[in-house]
N, C-alpha and C positions, 0 to 999 in steps of 0.2 A: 809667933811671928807678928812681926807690925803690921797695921790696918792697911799701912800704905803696901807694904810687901804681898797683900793677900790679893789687894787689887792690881798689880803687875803681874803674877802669877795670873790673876784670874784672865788678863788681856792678852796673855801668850796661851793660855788656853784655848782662845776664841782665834787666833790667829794659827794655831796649831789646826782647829776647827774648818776653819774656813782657807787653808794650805797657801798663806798669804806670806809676804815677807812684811817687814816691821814698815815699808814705806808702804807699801801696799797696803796695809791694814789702816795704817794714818791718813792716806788721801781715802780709803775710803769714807774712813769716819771724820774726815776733816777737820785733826788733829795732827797740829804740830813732830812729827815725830822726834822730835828733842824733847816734850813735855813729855813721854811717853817711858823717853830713856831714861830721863832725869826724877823720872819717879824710883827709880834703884836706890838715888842715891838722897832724895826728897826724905821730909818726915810729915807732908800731909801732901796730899793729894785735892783737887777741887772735885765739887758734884756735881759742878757744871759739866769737867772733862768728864767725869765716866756717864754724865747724861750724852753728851755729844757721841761718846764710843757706842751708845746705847743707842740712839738716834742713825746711828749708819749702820750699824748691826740690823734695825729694825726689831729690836727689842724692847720689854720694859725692865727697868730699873731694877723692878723685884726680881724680873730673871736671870739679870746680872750678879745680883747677890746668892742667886739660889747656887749657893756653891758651898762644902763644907771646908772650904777654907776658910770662911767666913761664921764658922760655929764657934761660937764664944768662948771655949775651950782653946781655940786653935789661935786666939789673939790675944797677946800680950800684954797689951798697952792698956 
């Protein structure tokens, strides 16, 4: 899978998590949710946005990646 793909995956994760809908989770995290959607069909993603996701999650970054989607095997690119 694409990096960008593992990180969209990983945001419907967190939003499966916390039983939010796609606007719900955007105004949480104070994200656009067209940046959100538009990562489906993107081929990079900014670190800014998954800091911002990370930021209204009230998470760090590391534990944003801490996900085996994200094991090096499981990315393509």
């Amino acid at each position: 899978m694409r990096l960008v793909d593992a990180v969209y995956e990983r945001i419907n994760e967190f939003i499966k998590i916390k039983n939010m809908s796609m606007n719900g989770f955007a105004n949480l995290c104070g994200v656009p949710r067209s940046t959100i959607v538009t990562m489906q069909r993107s081929t990079t993603v900014k670190l800014s946005t998954v800091q911002a996701i990370c930021d209204g999650l009230n998470i760090e970054l590391k534990d944003f990646f801490n996900s085996p989607l994200f094991a090096r095997e499981n990315i393509d690119e």
